[in-house]
C-alpha positions in Angstrom: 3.8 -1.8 13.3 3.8 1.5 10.8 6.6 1.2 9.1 6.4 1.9 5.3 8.5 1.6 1.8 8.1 4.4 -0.3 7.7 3.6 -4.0 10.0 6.1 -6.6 11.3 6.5 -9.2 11.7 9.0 -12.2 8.2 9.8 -13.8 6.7 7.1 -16.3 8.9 4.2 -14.9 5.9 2.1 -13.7 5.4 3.4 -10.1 1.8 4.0 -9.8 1.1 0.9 -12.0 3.4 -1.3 -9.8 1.5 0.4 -6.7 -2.1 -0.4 -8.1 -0.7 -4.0 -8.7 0.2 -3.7 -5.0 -2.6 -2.5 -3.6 -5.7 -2.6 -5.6 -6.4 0.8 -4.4 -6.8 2.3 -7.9 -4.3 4.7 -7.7 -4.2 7.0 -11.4 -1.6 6.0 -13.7 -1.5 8.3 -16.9 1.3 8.6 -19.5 2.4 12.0 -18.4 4.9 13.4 -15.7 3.8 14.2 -11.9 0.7 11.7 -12.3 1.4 11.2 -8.8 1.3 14.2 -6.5 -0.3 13.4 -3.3 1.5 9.6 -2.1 -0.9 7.0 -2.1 -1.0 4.7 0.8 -1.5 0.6 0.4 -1.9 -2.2 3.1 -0.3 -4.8 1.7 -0.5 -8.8 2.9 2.9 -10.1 3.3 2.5 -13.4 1.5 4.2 -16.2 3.5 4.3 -20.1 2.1 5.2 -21.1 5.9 1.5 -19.5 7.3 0.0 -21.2 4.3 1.2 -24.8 5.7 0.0 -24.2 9.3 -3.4 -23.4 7.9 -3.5 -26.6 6.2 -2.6 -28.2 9.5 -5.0 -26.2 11.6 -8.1 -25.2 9.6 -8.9 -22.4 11.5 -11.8 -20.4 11.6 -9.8 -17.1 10.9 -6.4 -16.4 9.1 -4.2 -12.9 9.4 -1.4 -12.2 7.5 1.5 -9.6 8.5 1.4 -6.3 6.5 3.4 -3.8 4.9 2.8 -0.2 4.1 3.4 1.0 0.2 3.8 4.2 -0.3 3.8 5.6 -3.9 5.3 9.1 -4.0 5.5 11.6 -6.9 8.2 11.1 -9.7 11.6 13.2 -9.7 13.0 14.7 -11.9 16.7 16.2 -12.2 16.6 19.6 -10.0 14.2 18.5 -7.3 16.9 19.5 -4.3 16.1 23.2 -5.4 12.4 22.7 -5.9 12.0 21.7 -9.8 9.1 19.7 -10.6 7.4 18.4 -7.6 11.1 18.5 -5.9 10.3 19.6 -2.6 6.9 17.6 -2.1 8.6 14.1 -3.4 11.9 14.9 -0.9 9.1 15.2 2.3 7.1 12.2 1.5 10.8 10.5 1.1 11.7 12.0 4.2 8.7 10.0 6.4 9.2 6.4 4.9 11.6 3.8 6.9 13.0 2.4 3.4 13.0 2.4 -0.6 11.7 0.8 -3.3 13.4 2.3 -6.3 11.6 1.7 -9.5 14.3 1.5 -12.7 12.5 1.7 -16.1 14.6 -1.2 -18.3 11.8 -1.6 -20.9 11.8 0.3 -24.4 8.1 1.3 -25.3 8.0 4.5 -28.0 4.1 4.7 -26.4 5.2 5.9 -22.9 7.0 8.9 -23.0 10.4 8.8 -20.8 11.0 12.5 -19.0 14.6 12.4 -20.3 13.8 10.9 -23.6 16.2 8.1 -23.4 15.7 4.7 -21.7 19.2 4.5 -19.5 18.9 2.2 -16.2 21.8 3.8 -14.6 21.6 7.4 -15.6 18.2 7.4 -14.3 19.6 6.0 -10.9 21.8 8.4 -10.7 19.2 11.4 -11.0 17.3 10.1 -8.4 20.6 9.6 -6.3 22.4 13.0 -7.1 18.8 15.0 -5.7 18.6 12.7 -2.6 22.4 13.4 -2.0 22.4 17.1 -2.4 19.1 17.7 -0.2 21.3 15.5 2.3 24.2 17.5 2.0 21.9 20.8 3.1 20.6 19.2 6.3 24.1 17.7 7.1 25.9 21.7 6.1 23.3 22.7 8.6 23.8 20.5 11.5 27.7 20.8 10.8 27.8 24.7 10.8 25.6 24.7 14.4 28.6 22.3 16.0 31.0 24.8 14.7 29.5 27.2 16.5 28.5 25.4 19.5 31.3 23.0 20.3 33.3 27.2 21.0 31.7 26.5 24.1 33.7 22.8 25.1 30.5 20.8 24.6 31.8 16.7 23.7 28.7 16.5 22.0 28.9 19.5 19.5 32.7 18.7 19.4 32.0 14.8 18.1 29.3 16.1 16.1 31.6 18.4 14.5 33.9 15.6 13.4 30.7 13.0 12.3 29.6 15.9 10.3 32.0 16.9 8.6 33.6 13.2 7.9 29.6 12.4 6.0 30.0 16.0 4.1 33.0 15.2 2.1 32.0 12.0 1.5 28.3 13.2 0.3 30.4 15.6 -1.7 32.4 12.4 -3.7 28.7 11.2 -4.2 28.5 8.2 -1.9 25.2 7.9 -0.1 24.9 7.8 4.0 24.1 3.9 3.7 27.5 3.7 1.6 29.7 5.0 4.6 29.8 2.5 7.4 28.8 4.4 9.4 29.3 3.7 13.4 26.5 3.5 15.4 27.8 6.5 17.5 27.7 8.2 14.1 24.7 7.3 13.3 23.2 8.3 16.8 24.6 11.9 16.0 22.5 12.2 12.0 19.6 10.4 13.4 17.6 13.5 14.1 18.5 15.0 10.1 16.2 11.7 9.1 18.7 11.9 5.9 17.0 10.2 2.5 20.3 8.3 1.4 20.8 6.7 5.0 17.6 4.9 4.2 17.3 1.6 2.9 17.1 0.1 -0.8 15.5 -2.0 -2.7 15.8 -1.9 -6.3 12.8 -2.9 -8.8 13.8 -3.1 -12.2 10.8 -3.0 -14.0 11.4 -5.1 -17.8 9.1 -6.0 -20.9 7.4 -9.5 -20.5 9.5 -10.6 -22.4 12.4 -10.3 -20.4 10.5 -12.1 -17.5 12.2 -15.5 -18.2 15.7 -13.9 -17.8 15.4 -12.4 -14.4 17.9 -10.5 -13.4 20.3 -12.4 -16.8 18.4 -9.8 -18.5 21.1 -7.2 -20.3 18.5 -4.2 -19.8 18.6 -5.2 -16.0 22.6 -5.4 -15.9 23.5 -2.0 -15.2 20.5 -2.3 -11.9 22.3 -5.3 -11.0 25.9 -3.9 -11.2 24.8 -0.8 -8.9 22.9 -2.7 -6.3 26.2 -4.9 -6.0 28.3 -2.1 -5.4 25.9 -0.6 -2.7 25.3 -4.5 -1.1 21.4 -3.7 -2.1 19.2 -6.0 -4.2 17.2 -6.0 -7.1 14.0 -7.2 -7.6 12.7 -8.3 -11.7 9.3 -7.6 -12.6 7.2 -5.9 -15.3 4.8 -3.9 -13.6 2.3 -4.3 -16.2 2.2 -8.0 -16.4 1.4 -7.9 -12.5 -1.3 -5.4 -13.0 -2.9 -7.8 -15.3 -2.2 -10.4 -12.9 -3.9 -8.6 -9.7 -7.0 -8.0 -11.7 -7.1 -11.7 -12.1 -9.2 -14.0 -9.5 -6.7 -16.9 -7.6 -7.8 -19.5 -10.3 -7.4 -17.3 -13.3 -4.2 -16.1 -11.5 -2.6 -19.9 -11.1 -3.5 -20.8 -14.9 -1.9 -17.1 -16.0 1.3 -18.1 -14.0 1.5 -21.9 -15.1 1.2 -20.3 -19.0 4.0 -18.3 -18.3 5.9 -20.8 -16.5 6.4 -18.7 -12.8 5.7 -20.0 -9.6 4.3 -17.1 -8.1 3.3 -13.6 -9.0 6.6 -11.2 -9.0 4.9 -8.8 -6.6 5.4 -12.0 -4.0 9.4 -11.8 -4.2 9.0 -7.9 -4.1 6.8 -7.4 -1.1 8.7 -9.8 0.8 11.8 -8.7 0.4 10.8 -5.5 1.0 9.6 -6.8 3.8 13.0 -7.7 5.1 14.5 -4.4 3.3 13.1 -3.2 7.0 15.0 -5.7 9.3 11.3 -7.3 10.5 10.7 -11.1 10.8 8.0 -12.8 11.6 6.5 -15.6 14.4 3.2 -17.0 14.3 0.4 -17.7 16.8 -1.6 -21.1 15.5 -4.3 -22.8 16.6 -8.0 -24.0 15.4 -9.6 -20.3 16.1 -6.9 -18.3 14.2 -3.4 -18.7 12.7 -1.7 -15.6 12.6 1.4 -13.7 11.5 2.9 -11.1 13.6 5.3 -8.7 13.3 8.4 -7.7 14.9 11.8 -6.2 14.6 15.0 -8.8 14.4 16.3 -9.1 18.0 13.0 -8.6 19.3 12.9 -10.7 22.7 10.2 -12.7 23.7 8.4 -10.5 26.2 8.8 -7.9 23.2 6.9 -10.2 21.1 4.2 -11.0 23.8 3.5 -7.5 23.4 2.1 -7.3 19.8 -0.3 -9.3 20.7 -1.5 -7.6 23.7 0.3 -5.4 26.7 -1.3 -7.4 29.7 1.2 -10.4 27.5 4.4 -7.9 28.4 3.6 -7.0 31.6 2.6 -10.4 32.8 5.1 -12.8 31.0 6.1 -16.1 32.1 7.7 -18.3 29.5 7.1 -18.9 25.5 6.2 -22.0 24.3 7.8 -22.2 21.1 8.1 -24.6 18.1 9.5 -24.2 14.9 7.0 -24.1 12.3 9.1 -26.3 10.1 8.8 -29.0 12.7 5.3 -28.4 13.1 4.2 -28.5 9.4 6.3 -32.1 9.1 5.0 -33.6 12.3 1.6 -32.8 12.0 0.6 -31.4 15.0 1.4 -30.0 18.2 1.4 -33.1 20.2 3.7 -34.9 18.1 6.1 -31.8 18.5 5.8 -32.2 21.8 6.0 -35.9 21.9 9.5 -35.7 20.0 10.6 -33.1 23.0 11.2 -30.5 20.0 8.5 -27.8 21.9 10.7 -25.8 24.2 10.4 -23.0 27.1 12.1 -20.1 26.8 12.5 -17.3 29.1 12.4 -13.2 28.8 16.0 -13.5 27.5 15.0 -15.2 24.0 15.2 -13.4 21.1 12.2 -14.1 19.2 13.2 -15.8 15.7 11.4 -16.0 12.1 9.4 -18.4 12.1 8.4 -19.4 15.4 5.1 -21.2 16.1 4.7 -19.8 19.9 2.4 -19.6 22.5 3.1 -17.0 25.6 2.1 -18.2 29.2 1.5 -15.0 31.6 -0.2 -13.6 34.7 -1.5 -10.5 35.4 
């Protein structure tokens, strides 16, 4: 499934280094503006506690996580609608992601240079916001001024565009983004084609000094993150992106006595890429047994022939029934029999909607 997050931000916040932590894939990170100019593209494991448990169960020969795609796109800076900076190229690589990971610089360093020269959480939201607004309002003006002229001719369609259009435009104009307007899903039909940047997903990273790790998001350089997300029903995300570089470059032992020193459970980067992860409305069911365990993905609502068809199309086209177990229930009895035994392994028809989590095997016919 190729659906991506791009990574942004304001230049110098920490995107490329957060990426590289990501990713591994060595993308530069220097201490000057537009770094980043071509995105770079990472594969990233989703990691998942619940496939970790059927592994221990099952021992199989192979495991295979689900994946995300990072995408770490060139800073902005303030007059990127019109083309400053690398305005135009950041907007297009914007434009082809399915969400947003927003990098928020809340750390002071007088070593890394800020492009505003000022460390200010909100304002720096706010730039990136204002620029992702006005380039929306120029595709939304556009697609409002052809229904003008086209809904002269009677057309419902033009007419009701019209009306959508015009409706989103004022309120772009009192700065509220299209995933702040509740939209319809009529409405939302009509702008679908204008792939507008603020109808797109958000996840907020505020990126803080180590020292600030402890206090999460109780952090007071974090507040003002925390306060906006709120407002917008997004979610925020505490890290220092440094601290996770370090950690990345680390092998797993190293790793689990640098975590028990600092007293986290897991690397931030694991809270980050999964709930960027569900920033995209994907879940996940798994296929277990002693040659693999694996993770698939699909979309929420996805029903079960659906599902069957990840794994292969002769799945789809030939489905039966799904076998499904919860992997909870799995993990705690132990194996597939005793599931079974306790009458907790059910069948389920092409009318199921596939749910995180399951543990399921497919019966078809081709």
């Amino acid at each position: 499934m190729a659906l991506s997050v791009g990574i942004v931000g304001l230049p110098n916040v920490g995107k490329s280094t957060l990426f590289n932590a990501l990713s591994d894939a060595g993308a530069e990170a220097a201490n000057y503006p537009f770094c980043t100019i071509d995105p770079n593209v990472g594969i990233v494991p989703v990691p998942d506690p619940r496939q970790d448990a059927l592994v221990r169960i099952f021992e199989p020969l192979s495991v295979v996580p689900t994946t995300i795609e990072f995408v770490d796109i060139a800073g902005l800076v303030r007059g990127a609608s019109k083309g400053e900076g690398l305005g135009n190229q950041f907007l297009s690589h914007i434009r082809g992601v399915d969400a947003i990971c927003h990098v928020v610089r809340c750390f002071v360093d007088e070593n890394i240079v800020h492009v505003d020269g000022r460390i200010d959480p909100n304002a720096d939201i706010e730039t990136i916001d204002t620029e992702l607004i006005l380039r929306d309002m120029q595709s939304v003006e556009a697609r409002r001024d052809r229904a003008r002229k086209n809904s002269k001719g009677g057309s419902p369609e033009e007419k009701q565009a019209l009306e959508v259009t015009e409706r989103v435009l004022a309120a772009l104009e009192d700065g509220k983004p299209i995933r702040a307007q509740g939209l319809s899903n009529d409405d939302k039909t009509v702008l679908e084609p204008l792939a507008l940047l603020t109808g797109k997903p958000v996840l907020y990273v505020a990126n803080v000094a180590e020292s600030a790790l402890a206090r999460d998001l109780d952090d007071p350089a974090v507040a003002p993150v925390v306060a906006r997300a709120r407002a917008e029903g997004a979610e925020v995300v505490a890290i220092s992106a440094a601290i996770e570089a370090e950690i990345a470059a680390l092998d797993r032992a190293d790793q689990a006595e640098f975590l028990a020193g600092a007293g986290l459970e897991e690397p931030g980067l694991h809270r980050l890429i999964r709930k960027a992860y569900a920033l995209l409305d994907l879940v996940t069911f798994f296929t277990a047994g002693k040659q693999e365990v694996r993770a698939w993905t699909i979309r929420r609502g996805t029903l079960a022939p659906g599902a069957a068809g990840k794994i292969h199309s002769d799945f789809e086209r030939g489905f039966i029934r799904a076998e499904v177990m919860r992997w909870s229930d799995l993990v705690e009895l132990g194996s597939e029999a005793a599931v079974r035994g306790k009458g907790l392994l059910r069948s389920e028809g092409k009318e199921y909607v596939v749910q995180d989590g399951d543990v399921v095997h497919f019966r078809f016919n081709v």
